[in-house]
C-alpha positions, -999 to 999 in steps of 0.1 A, spaced: 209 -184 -257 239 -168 -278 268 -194 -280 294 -189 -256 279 -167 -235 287 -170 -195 254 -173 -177 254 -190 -153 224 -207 -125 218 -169 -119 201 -164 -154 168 -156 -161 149 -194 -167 138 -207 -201 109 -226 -214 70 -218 -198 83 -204 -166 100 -172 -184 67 -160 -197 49 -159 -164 44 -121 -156 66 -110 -126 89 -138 -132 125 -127 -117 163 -134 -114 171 -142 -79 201 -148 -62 226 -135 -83 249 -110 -73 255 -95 -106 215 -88 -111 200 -77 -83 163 -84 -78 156 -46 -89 170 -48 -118 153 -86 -126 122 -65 -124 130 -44 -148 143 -70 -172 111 -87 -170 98 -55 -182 124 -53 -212 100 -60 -238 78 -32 -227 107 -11 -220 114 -2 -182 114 34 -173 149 48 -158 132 57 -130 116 27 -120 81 38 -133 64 32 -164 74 54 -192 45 77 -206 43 63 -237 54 24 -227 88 26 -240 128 21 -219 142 53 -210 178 61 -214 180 94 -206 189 84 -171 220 61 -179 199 27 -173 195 8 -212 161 -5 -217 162 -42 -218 150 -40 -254 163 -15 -267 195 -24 -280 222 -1 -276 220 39 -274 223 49 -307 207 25 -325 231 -6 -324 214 -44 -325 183 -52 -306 186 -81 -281 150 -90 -288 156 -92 -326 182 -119 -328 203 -115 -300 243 -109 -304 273 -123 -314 289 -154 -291 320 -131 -290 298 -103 -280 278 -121 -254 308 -136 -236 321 -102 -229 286 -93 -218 276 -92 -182 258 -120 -162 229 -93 -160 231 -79 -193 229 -118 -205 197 -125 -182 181 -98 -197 185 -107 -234 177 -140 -228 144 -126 -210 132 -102 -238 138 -133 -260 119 -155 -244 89 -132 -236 85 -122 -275 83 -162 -282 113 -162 -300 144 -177 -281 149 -207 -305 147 -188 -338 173 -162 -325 197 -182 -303 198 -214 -325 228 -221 -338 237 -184 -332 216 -178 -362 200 -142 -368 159 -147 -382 155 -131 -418 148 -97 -426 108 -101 -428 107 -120 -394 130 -95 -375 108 -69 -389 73 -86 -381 87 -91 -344 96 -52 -343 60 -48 -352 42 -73 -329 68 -56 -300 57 -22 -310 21 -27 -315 8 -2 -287 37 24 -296 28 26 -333 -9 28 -323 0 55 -303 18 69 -334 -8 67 -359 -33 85 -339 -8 116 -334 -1 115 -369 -40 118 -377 -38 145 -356 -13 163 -373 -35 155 -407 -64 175 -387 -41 206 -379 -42 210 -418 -72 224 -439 -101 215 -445 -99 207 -408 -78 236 -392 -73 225 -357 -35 241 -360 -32 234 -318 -30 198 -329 0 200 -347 17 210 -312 -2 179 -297 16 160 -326 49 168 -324 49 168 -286 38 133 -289 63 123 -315 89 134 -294 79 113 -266 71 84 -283 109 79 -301 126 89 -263 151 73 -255 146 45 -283 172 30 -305 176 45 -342 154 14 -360 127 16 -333 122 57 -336 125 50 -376 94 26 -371 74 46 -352 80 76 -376 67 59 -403 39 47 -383 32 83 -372 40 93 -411 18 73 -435 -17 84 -416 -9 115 -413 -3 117 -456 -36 94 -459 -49 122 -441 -35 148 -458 -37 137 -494 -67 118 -494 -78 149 -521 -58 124 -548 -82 97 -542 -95 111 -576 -67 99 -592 -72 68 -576 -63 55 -540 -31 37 -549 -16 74 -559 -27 84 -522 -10 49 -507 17 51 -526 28 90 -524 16 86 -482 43 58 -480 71 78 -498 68 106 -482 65 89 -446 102 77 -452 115 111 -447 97 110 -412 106 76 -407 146 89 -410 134 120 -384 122 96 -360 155 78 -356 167 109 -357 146 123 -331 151 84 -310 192 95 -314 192 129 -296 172 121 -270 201 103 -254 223 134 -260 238 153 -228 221 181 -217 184 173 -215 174 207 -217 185 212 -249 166 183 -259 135 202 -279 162 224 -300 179 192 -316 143 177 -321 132 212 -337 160 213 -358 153 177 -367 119 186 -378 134 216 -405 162 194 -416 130 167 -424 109 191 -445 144 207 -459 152 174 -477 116 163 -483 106 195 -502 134 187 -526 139 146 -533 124 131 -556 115 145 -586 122 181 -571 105 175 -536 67 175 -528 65 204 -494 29 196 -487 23 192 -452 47 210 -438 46 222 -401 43 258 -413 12 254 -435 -8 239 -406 -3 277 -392 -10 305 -411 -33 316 -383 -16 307 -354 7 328 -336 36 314 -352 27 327 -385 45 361 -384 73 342 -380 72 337 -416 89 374 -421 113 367 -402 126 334 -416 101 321 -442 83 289 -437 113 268 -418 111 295 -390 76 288 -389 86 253 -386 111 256 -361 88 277 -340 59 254 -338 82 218 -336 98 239 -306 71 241 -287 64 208 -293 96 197 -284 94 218 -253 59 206 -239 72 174 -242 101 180 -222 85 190 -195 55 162 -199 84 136 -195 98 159 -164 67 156 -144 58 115 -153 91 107 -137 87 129 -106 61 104 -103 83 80 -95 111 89 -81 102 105 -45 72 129 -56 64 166 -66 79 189 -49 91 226 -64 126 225 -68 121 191 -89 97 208 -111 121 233 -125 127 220 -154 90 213 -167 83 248 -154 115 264 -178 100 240 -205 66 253 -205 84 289 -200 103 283 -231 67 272 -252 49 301 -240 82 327 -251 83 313 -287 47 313 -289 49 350 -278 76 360 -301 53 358 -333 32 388 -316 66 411 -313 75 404 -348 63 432 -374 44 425 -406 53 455 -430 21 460 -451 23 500 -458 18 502 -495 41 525 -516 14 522 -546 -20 510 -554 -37 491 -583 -72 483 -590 -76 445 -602 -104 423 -615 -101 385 -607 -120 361 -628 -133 323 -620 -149 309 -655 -157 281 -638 -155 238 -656 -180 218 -665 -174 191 -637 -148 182 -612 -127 152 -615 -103 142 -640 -123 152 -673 -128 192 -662 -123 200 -693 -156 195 -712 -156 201 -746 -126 220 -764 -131 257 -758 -156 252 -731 -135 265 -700 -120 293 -726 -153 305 -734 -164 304 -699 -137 331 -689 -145 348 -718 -182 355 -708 -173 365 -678 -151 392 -689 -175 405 -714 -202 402 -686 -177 423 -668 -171 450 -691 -209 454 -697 -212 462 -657 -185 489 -662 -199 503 -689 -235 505 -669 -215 523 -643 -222 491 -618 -186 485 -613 -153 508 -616 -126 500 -642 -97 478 -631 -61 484 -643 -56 446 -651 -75 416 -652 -62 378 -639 -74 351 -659 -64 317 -641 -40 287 -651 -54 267 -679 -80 298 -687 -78 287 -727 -76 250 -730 -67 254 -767 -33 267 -775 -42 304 -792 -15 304 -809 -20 273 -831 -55 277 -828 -75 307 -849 -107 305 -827 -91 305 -794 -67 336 -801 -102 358 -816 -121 348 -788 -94 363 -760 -86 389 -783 -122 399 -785 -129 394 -745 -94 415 -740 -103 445 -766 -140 441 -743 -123 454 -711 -95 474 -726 -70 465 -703 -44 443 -700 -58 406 -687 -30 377 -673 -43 351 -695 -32 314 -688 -28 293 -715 -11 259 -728 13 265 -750 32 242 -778 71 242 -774 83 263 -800 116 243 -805 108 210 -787 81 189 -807 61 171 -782 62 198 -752 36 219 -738 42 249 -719 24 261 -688 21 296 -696 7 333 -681 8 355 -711 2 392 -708 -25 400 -732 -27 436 -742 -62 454 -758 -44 469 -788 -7 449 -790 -20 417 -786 -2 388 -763 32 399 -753 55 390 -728 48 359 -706 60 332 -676 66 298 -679 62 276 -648 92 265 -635 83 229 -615 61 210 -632 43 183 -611 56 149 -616 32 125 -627 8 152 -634 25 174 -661 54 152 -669 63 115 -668 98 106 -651 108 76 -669 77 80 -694 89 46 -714 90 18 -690 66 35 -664 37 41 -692 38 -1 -696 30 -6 -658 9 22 -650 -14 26 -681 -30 56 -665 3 77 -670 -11 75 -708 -37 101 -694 -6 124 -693 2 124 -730 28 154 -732 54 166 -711 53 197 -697 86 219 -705 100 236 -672 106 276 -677 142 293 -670 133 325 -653 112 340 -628 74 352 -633 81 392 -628 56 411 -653 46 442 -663 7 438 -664 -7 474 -673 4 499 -644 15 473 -622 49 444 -616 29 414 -610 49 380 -597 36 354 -613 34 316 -600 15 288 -610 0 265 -587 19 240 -568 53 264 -574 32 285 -541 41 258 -516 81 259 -528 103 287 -509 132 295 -536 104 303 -566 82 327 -549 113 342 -529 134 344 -562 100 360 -576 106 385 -547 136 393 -550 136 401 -588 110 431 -582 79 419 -581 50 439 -559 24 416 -559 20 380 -560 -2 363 -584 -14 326 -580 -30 312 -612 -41 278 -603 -64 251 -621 -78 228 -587 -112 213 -609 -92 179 -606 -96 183 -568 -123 202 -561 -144 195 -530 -117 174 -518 -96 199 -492 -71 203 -515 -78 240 -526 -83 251 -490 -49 237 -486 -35 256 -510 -48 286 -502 -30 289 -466 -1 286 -490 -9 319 -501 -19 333 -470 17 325 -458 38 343 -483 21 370 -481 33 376 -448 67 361 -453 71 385 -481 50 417 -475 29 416 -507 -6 413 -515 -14 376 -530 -41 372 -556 -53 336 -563 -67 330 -595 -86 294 -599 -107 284 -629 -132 269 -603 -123 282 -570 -111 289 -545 -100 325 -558 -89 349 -534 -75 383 -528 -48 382 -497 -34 412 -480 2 413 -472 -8 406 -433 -23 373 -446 -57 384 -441 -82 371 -467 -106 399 -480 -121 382 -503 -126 346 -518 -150 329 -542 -172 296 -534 -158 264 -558 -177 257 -590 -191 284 -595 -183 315 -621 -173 349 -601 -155 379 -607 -137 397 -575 -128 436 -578 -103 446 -554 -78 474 -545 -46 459 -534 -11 475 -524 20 479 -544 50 473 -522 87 480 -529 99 471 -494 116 436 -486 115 416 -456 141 404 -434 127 365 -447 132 379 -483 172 392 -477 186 364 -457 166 336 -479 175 298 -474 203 304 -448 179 300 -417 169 268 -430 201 256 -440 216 263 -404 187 248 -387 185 216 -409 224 214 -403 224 216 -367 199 189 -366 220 163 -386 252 175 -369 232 163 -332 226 131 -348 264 129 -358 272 136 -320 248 111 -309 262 85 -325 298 93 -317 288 93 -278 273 62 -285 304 44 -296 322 61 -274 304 44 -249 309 11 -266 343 14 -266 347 23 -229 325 -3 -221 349 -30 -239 379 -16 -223 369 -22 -191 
């Protein structure tokens, strides 16, 4: 029991007799036998309205505090160490009883009232665990179910399921319990999702899981914060927001952000996905987290009319508007135009060379993947000449197409030069490149390779991965992790967009992982290109999911955009997309193919490409400004409380 607290015969008992289930206050006048009841239930968390709470946990929402669950915006839990003497003197006779029962019930009254003695960091946490065992359970599956949403699984309905039941299960919690069972929801769902780095090894997919479940860790207090906001109604538009203003700051810290997994990549076949024109991905994010946030508005609507007097019509209102409000956004993306007419056309050739074996050594032998691409150009112009296929304008070699450097090496440059001069048009080539200042640095490069002038102008990628294409911290990092030694140059970012002029036609070019960041491939955009180009190297993680994820990437700026996107992939999957996202074609993994394909030219921008990151930024701001309000309601609160 807190020093100096005033409890008096009243008081919930100590010792045996408080863990017995049922166990009440009685004859107090301060703590009615009702409200005994629910204190009993504090560890659990009591529902507001008398009934159990749909996912175990105290309501707020109502104006009743669950037992243990501390104060309304995330102040001290009662369970975890109690309060202050000061505090607890000032505290009711019931508000007393009740600490002292969640206390006793989670077997640790000594260690938290002895001496008026907090318990360490390490045991507060383990208690927050053992106390949220069933919740975080509950957590962890919804967050596998988000992981199945994503490809190679699909099931985008499921990443509805999983944010409705995020929402629900951070209700009416304090901050550090909705932080705790975002992180529990986070880390399966990036075990999940990234399980396609397992080929670098499993501590890359534990450790890159865990850092990225800290940004949903901070959404679920978040998301625990403005569910005791005013206004229940507007209840799924702060947890929306919330979701935006998550991915906002995760697809930029650290290291330049890592957006896989993102709400909007788990449907670019939904009905959400036209969206995407309108606002870009975060409006596709918003969209979907909104009806989330609204199914589980009016899930929580009907479990307490359960228990407070019935069903009955007029009560019901509010689920009904909720699920009105789901089935209008859900609608919207069928009202919203895709522009796909084309103002020009181009013939293109798209060739997979194919690597000897997936997995960390792709590479083979030196010249091995080069030649590869190589044959299958020369393979292509024989077909032309036989008259078996038509002439392209261009040709789109992938990332990493030459593994040698042709400019340093004398054999790699003749054998483009002579696959090139075989097609007589212009082929994308992508190639590693020394630095030509910076001794040590490799470049990422797409070089335009013409028949008769040779290589000419070219794109440098702009993000290179972190611990894939550059070391942060190369030095003292290399000593722990010897692995990182399997990254032996850094890649040197590039200054300026991918917009070139391959033959007839004003390719966009970006490489890889840029595809999943908004700014590059909008910037791209926006500085003339008509057509996107993806070169991509997924050997490493081939067969994994990984490529499959990365191609909805693809299938999602084309519609935010209006333009055709052309995936190029030394081993798959390669892939002509048309500006509605549809996929016409796409090759199988390991395996050497060449596609043929007409694609539009387009000029036109979409609404997505003129008003840029502003949607996202006013969406992620009026998520952390309804945390900010939260919290100063909460102390408000406090302070009224005190005064009186």
């Amino acid at each position: 029991m807190p020093s100096g607290s005033d409890t008096t015969a009243e008081a919930a008992p100590t010792g045996p007799d408080a863990d017995r289930p049922g166990q009440r206050t009685t004859g107090s006048a301060a703590t009615p036998p009702t409200e005994g009841a629910e204190g009993a239930e504090g560890a659990e968390g009591g529902d507001a309205v008398g009934g159990r709470d749909p996912v175990g946990g105290g309501d707020a929402a109502e104006g009743r505090k669950p037992v243990g669950g501390g104060d309304a915006v995330g102040g001290r839990d009662a369970a975890e160490g109690g309060e202050s003497g000061a505090t607890g003197a000032a505290a009711s006779g019931a508000a007393a009883a009740a600490s002292e029962t969640a206390s006793a019930a989670s077997g640790c009254a000594s260690a938290s009232s002895a001496g008026g003695r907090r318990p360490g960091r390490l045991r507060r946490l383990g208690l927050l665990a053992r106390r949220e065992a069933r919740r975080s359970a509950l957590a962890a599956v919804s967050g596998l179910a988000l992981g199945l949403a994503f490809p190679p699984f699909g099931v985008w309905p499921l990443s509805l399921v999983a944010v409705a039941a995020l929402a629900l299960l951070t209700h009416g919690r304090t901050a550090r319990q909705g932080a705790w069972t975002g992180f529990a929801f986070g880390v399966p769902f990036f075990l999940l999702l990234l399980k396609w780095l397992s080929v670098v090894g499993w501590d890359a997919v534990v450790g890159l899981s865990i850092i990225e479940a800290a940004f949903l860790a901070l959404m679920g207090a978040g998301l625990a914060l403005v569910s005791r906001l005013p206004v229940p109604a507007l209840w799924p538009l702060w947890t929306a927001c919330l979701w935006v203003a998550e991915e906002w700051a995760r697809d930029r810290v650290p290291f330049g952000g890592f957006p896989w997994g993102r709400l909007a990549f788990a449907n670019t076949g939904s009905p959400y996905t036209p969206l995407a024109a309108l606002g870009g991905a975060p409006l596709v994010t918003f969209g979907v987290a909104l009806t989330g946030g609204a199914l589980a508005g009016a899930a929580l609507t009907l479990w307490r009319l359960r228990g407070a007097g019935g069903f009955s019509p007029r009560r019901a209102l509010p689920a009904a508007g909720a699920v009105a409000v789901a089935a209008a956004v859900t609608a919207a993306g069928f009202a919203v135009p895709i522009p796909t007419a084309a103002d020009d056309s181009v013939d293109i050739a798209v060739v997979q060379g194919n690597v000897q074996q997936p997995g960390m050594d792709f590479l083979g032998r030196p010249m091995m993947i080069l030649d590869n691409h190589a044959k299958a150009t020369l393979n292509l112009a024989k077909d032309i000449k036989a008259g078996r296929i038509a002439k392209p304008d261009l040709v789109i070699w992938p990332e990493n197409a030459s593994d040698l450097d042709p400019f340093q090496y004398r054999e790699a440059y003749a054998r483009i030069d002579e696959a090139v001069k075989s097609i007589g048009v212009p082929v994308l080539v992508g190639a590693l490149v020394d630095h030509p200042t910076k001794q040590g640095y490799v470049e990422n490069q797409g070089i335009v390779w013409d028949p008769k002038r040779g290589p000419g102008a070219s794109y440098t990628k702009q993000h290179p991965v972190p611990f894939g294409e550059y070391v942060p911290f190369r030095q003292e990092l290399s000593k722990i992790i010897t692995r990182l030694q399997r990254v032996p140059r850094d890649f040197y970012p590039g200054d300026h967009t991918g917009v070139l002029n391959v033959g007839p036609a004003r390719l966009g070019d970006v490489i890889c992982f840029e595809v999943a960041y908004d700014e590059i491939v909008r910037d791209t955009v926006n500085a003339g290109a008509r057509a996107i180009v993806v070169q991509t190297n997924n050997a490493t993680y081939g067969r994994s999911g990984q490529p499959e994820q990365q191609l909805v990437m693809s299938r999602l700026r084309a519609i935010e955009h209006g333009r055709p996107v052309i995936t190029a992939a030394t081993s798959g999957i390669s892939a002509v997309v048309s500006p509605d996202g549809t996929i016409e074609q796409r090759t199988k993994e390991f395996t050497q193919d060449v596609l043929t394909a007409r694609i539009p030219l387009r000029d036109g921008k979409t609404l997505a490409d003129r008003v840029g990151a502003t949607p996202e930024w006013v969406l992620a701001m009026v998520g952390v400004l309804s945390c900010a309000a939260a919290i100063m309601i909460g102390r408000r609160g406090r302070t009224d409380k005190k005064g009186q």
